[in-house]
C-alpha positions in Angstrom: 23.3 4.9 148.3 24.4 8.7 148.9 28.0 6.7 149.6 27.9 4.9 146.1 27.5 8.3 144.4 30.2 9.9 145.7 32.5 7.2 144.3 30.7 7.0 141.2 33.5 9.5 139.7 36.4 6.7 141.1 34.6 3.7 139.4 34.4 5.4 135.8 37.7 6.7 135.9 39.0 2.9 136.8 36.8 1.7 134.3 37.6 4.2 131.4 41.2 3.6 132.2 41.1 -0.3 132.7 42.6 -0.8 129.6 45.7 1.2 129.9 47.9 0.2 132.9 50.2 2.8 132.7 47.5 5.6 132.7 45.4 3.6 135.3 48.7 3.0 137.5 49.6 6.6 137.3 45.6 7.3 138.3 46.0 4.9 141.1 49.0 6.7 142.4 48.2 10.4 142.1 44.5 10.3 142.9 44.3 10.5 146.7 40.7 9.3 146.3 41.4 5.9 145.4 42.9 5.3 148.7 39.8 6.0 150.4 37.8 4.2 148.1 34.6 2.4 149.4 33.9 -1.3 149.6 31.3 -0.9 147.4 32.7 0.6 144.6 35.9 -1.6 144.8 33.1 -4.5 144.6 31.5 -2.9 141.5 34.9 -2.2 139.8 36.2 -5.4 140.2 32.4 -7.0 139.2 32.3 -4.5 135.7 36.2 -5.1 135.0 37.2 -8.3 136.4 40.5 -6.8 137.7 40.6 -8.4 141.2 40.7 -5.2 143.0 
């Protein structure tokens, strides 16, 4: 669980910016968290957006 919450910030920012592929592309690329992202959020992301992440 303590792993979950420490992506918790990654998961809303993908979600809040789900919509908008130019903001969540430049997210993607600037945000050196989302390259270490955990399985479980990636699972919970793709689950709450239906993205395919």
């Amino acid at each position: 669980m303590d792993r979950f919450k420490s992506s918790l910030r990654e998961v809303l920012l993908y979600i809040k910016y789900s919509k908008d592929r130019e903001e969540l592309s430049k997210l993607l690329e600037d945000d050196p968290r989302f390259r270490k992202l955990d399985v479980e959020a990636a699972v919970v992301i793709d689950t709450v957006t239906n993205s395919g992440s």
